[in-house]
N, C-alpha and C positions, 0 to 999 in steps of 0.2 A: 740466315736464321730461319727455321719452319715455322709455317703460319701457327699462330694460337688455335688449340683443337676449337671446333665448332662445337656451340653450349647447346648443350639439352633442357627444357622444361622438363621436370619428372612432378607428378603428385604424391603426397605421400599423406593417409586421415591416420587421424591421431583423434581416439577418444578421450576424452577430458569430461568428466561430470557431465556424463550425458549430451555432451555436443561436441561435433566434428571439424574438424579444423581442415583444412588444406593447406600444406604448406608447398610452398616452389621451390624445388633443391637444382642444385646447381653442381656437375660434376666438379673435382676439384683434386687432382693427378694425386695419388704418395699421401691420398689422407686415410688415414682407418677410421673406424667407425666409435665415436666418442660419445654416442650415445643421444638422447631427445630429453631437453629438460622442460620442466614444468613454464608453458608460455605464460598463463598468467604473472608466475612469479618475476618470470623476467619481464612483464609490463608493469610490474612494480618496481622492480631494483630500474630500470629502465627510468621511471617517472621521478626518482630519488636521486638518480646521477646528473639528470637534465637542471629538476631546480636546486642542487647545490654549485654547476657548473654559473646559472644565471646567479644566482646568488654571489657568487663567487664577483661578476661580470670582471672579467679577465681583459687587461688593460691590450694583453698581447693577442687575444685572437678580435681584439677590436682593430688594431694597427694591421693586422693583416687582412682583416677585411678591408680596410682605408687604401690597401697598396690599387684597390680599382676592381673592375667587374671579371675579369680573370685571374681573379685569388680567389681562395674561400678557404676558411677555418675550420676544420673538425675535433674534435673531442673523441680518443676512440678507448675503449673503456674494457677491462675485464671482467664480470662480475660473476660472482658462484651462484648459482640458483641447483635448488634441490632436481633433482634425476627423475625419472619415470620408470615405474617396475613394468614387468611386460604385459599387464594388462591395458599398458597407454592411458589409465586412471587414477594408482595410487602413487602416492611422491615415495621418491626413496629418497631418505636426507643422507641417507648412507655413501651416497653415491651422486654427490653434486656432480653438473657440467660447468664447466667453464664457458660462459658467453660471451662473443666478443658484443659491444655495443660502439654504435654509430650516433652522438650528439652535434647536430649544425646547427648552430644556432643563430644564425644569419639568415637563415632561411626557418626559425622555430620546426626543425624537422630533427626527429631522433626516429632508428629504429633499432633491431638487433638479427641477431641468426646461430645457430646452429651447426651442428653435423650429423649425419646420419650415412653409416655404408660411404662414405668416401666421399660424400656430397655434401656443400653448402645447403641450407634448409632454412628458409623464413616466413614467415606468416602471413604475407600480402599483403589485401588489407584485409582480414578480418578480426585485426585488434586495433582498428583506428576507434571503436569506441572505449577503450581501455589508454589512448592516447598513443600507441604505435602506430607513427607513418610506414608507409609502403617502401620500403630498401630498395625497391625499384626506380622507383623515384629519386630516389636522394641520390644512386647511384647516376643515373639521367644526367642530374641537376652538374654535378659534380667531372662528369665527363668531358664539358664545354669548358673546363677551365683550363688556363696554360697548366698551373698549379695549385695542387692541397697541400695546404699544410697541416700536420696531424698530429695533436700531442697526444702523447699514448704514454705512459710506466708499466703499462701492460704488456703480457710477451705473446703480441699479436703477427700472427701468420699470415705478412706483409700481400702475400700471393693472392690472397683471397679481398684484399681490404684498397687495393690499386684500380683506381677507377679513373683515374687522370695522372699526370707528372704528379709526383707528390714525395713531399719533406717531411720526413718525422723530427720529430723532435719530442726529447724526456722533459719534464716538467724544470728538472735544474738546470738543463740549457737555453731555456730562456732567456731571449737577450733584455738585461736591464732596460735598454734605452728602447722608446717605440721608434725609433726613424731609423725604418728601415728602408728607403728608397733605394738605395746604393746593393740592397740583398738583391731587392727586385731585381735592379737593371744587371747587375754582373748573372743572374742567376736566368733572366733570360735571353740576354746573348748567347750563353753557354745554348741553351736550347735550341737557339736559332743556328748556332756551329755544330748541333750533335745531331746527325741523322741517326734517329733509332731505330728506323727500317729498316737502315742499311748494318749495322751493328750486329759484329759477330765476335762471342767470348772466345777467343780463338789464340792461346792456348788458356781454358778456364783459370781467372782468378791473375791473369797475369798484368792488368790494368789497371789502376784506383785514379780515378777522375776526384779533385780537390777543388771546390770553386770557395775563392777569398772576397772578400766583402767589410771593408771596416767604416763603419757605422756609429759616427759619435763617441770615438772612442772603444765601441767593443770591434773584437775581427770576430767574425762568422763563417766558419768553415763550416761548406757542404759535403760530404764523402760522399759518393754515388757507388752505390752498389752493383758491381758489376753481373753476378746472377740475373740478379732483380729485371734489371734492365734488358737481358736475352730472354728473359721467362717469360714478361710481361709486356714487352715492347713500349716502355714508359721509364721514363725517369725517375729513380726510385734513390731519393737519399736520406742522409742524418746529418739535420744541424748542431752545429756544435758551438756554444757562445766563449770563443778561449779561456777570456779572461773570468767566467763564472769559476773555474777548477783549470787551473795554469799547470800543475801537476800532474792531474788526472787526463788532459789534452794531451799531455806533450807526451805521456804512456800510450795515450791509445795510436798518436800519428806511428809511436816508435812499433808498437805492435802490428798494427799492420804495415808497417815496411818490413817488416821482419818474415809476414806472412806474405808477402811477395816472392821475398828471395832475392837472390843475388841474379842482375840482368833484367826484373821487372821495371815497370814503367811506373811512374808519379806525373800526372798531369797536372801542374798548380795551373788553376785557368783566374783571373781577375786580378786582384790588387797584389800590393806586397805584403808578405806573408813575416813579418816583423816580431811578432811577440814570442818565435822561439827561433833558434838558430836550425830550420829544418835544412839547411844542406849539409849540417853533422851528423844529422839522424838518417839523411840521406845513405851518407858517405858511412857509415859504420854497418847498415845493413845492406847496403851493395846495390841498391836500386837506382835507376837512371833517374832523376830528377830533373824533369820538362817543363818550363812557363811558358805559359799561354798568355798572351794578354786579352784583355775582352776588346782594345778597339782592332785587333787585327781579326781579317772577316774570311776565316778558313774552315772548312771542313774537319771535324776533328776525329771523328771517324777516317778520314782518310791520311789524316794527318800519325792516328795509331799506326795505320796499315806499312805508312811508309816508313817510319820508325821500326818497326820490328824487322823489316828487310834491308835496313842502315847498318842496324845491329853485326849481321853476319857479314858485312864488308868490310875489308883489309883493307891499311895503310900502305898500299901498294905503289912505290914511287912512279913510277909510269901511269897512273891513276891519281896522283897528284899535280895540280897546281897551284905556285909560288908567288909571291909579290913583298918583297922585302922594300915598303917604302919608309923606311928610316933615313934622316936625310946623312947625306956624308961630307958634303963640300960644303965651305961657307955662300956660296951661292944659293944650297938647298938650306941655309939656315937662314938666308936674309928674307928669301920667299916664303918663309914662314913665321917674317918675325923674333927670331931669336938670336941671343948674342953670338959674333962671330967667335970669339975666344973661345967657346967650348968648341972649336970644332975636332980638335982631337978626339974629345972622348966622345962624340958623336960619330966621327968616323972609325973611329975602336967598336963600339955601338953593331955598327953597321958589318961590318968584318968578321965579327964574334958569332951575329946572325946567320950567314952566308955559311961561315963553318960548321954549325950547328947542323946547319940544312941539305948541307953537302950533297949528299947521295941520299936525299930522304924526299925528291920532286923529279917528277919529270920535263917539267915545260913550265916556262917564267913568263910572271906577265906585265912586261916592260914600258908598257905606254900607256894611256887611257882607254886608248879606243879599243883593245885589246880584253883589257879587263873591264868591260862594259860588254862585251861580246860573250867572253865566257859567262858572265852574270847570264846574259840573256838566251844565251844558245847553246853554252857547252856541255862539255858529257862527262868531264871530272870528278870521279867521285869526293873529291877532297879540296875544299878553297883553301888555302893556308895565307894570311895577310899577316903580317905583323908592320907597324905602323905608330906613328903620332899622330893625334889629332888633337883639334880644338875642341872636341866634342859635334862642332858642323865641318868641318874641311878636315881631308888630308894631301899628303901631296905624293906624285906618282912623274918621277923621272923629270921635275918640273911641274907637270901640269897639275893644276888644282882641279879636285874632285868633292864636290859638295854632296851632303846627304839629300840637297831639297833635288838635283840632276838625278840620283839613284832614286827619287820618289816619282819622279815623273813619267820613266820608263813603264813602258807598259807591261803589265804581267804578263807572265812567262807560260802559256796556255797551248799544247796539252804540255804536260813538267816532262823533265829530262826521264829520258829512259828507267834510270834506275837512281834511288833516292841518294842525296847530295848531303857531305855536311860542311861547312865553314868552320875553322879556326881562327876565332881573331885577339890578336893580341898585342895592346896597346899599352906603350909604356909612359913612365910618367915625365914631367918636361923638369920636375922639378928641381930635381939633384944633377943633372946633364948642364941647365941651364943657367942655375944659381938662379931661380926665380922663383921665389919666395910665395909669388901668390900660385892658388890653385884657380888657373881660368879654366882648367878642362873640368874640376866638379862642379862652380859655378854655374858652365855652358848647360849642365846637365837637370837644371832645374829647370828648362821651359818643360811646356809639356805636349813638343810633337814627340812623333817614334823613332827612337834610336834605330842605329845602321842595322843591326841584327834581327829585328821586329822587319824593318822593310824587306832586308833578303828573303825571310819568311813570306808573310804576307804574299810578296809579286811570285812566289815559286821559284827562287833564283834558287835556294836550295832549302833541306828540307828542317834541317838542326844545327845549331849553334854550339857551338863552347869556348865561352871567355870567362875573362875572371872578374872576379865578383868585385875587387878592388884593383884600386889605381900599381900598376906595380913599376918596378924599377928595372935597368939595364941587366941586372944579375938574375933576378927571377926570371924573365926571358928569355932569357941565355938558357938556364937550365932547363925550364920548361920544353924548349925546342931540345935538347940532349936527349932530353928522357923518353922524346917520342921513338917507337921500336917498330924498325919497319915490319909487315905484314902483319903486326898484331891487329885482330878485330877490332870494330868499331865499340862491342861489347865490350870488349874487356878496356878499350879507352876509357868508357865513359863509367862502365860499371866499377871499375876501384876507386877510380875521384879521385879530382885532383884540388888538395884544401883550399877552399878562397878561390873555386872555380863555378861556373855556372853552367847548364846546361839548356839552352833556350828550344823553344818551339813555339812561341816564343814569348821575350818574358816584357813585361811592363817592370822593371827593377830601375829605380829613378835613382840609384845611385850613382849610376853608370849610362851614360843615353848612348854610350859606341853601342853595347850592346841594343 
């Protein structure tokens, strides 16, 4: 990313009834010149917006001040004030400006500004006796925060108005409830995982970063603006309260996947994203759909990077490895607790698998110590597991293999050469079994990190794809048919596969394999 140009001070007098003003403009790239409007007026309209804002006293820029001393609440305003003819004295009503305005009220600070020839323009202080604070200031004030949050209905030129990470939010998306704790924390994780230094739009527009949050009932979707965020070196989003307009949400997630494209990315980072089915929205606009969870502690900048170079990797059998641990003998069903009688269709199971997989791997990974090694060292571009588990064990040629042993391993630091993805695919014990109860969704309500989360996480590889639901011997079976050797890793994940998921990884408590 190139550095932000270096800002100029410029003066600019402006006569007004006999007295001179100096305003400090501020270059500001792609702006024309929109004119200088009357300051006093807009120390009016100014003073009008501030005590109808406290009047109002607004339950939600009080909760947002409440989240602690690294938030702060803004108010950011449109208002027309009358124009200036070019003697810099008389009003021209003919020819209002648009001004943007600046209300903190956590700090009883308001100011406003201007444009002039392609520059920002504000008044300093010489309308603090009129009750305009210094924009200087307030900007200062504003910079030490993690986050602003900014409710605007105004169609405010975001570039100019970013002084810190900052959330806009429209007056309707307002989230009913004030506990918003849960915004906080998922929303500065995300901060703490996204180097924006390091952060390049590369290829423009091909990203949309999603952070979820649900919150006493409402979900709070962030969309991070990817421009914003290479312009400005700042996190720059839109909250969205879903359940304010369920309609009008589940349009806007489909329109921007739509303005992706077929092969862009969806980063869901935070909670489960529940109140719409977005992997159909996913899956009908062709974009890869990524979970993140907020307790896994990755780089997500880096985490795009090697994602987009996943992309253009082929299912190339000699770049594949295998691990078919489905059990087949009744010795591999008694080590796992299950009744001996099914062992036919277990071992049919297991047969069915093998065929599927024929000529679609290069090298199998038959032991423990083996596929603990690959986890930790190999250079495969492709894990392919297929398996039962309990939701914590499964088992491999005999031996048992626990998720809390794959959690102990130490991360995988500097990562494999070139980015890595996993297939996993876990069937259900149900109907094999005749065992009525579900112990694999029950296993799935504690709340450590499913196998898929830790691959991620330690570096073992880079992405996921499992299914989103518990499936059977047949789906399996077909699943593995359908995969077509050398096709790209793009066009795997980019057509979707219904009831499948795509991690990076995800916190989806349905399922804790993943």
């Amino acid at each position: 990313m190139n550095a932000p140009a270096r800002i100029r001070s410029i003066t600019l007098q402006i006569l007004f009834f006999g007295s001179v003003f100096l305003l400090t403009m501020l270059p500001v790239a792609g702006w024309g010149d929109s004119g200088i409007g009357c300051p006093h007026s807009a120390a009016r309209q100014l003073k009008k917006a501030y005590e109808k804002l406290q009047t109002a006293n607004s339950e939600f820029s009080i909760a947002i001040s409440n989240l602690g001393p690294d938030w702060a609440y803004i108010n950011v305003k449109i208002e027309s004030v009358p124009g200036l003819k070019a003697d810099g004295n008389t009003l021209d009503y003919q020819h209002p400006v648009m001004t943007p305005m600046v209300l903190y009220p956590a700090k009883h600070k308001k100011s406003f500004w201007m444009h002039k020839e392609g520059n920002v323009v504000d008044v300093g202080s010489n309308l603090l006796a009129e009750g305009v604070d210094e924009l200087g200031t307030i900007q200062s004030d504003l910079s030490t925060k993690k986050f602003v949050v900014a409710e605007s209905a105004g169609a405010v030129k975001w570039e100019e108005a970013v002084w810190s990470n900052t959330i806009v939010v429209h007056p309707s998306d307002v989230p009913k409830s004030n506990d918003l704790a849960r915004f906080r924390a998922i929303n500065e994780r995300f901060l703490a995982d996204f180097d924006v230094t390091d952060y390049n739009d590369d290829p423009p527009g091909s990203t949309l970063f999603i952070t979820v949050a649900k919150n006493s009932g409402t979900t709070l979707l962030t969309l991070y603006d990817q421009p914003l965020i290479s312009s400005t070196e700042k996190l720059v989003g839109q909250l969205h309260a879903f359940e304010n307009n369920v309609t009008e949400h589940t349009q806007l997630l489909s329109d921007k996947f739509n303005a992706l494209g077929k092969g862009g990315n969806v980063i869901l980072y935070g909670d489960e994203l529940d109140a719409v089915d977005i992997d159909i929205l996913a899956s009908k606009s062709g974009v890869n759909l990524i979970r993140r969870s907020s307790v896994v502690q990755k780089n997500l900048v880096e985490t795009s990077t090697r994602l987009a170079a996943l992309a253009d990797q082929k299912l190339t059998p000699n770049r594949t490895v295998f691990l078919n641990a489905v059990p087949k003998t009744k010795s591999d069903l008694r080590k796992m607790s299950f009744p001996t009688s099914a062992e036919k269709e277990w071992s049919d199971f297991h047969d069915n698998v093998e065929r599927a997989m024929a000529t679609k791997f290069g090298s199998r990974l038959s032991s423990k110590r083996n596929f603990i090694k690959e986890l930790s060292t190999g250079n495969s571009d492709i894990v392919m597991i297929v398996a039962h588990n309990d939701g914590k064990t499964f088992y491999l040629n005999g031996d048992r293999v626990t998720f809390d042993e794959i959690a102990v391993l130490p991360n995988r630091r500097p990562p494999s050469n070139k980015p890595r993805l996993a297939i996993l695919v876990s069937c259900s014990a149900g109907k094999l079994s005749n065992d009525n109860g579900n112990r694999f969704l029950a296993a799935f309500r504690r709340n450590d990190k499913g196998f898929g989360e830790l691959l991620v996480e330690k570096g073992f590889v880079d992405q996921v794809i499992a299914p989103s639901h518990e499936i059977e011997a047949k789906e399996t079976v077909s699943f593995l048919q359908s995969l077509q050797k050398e096709a790209t890793i793009r066009s795997l994940i980019g057509d979707g596969f219904p009831g499948w998921l795509k991690l990076a990884t995800s916190h989806w408590n349905k399922r804790r394999w993943l």
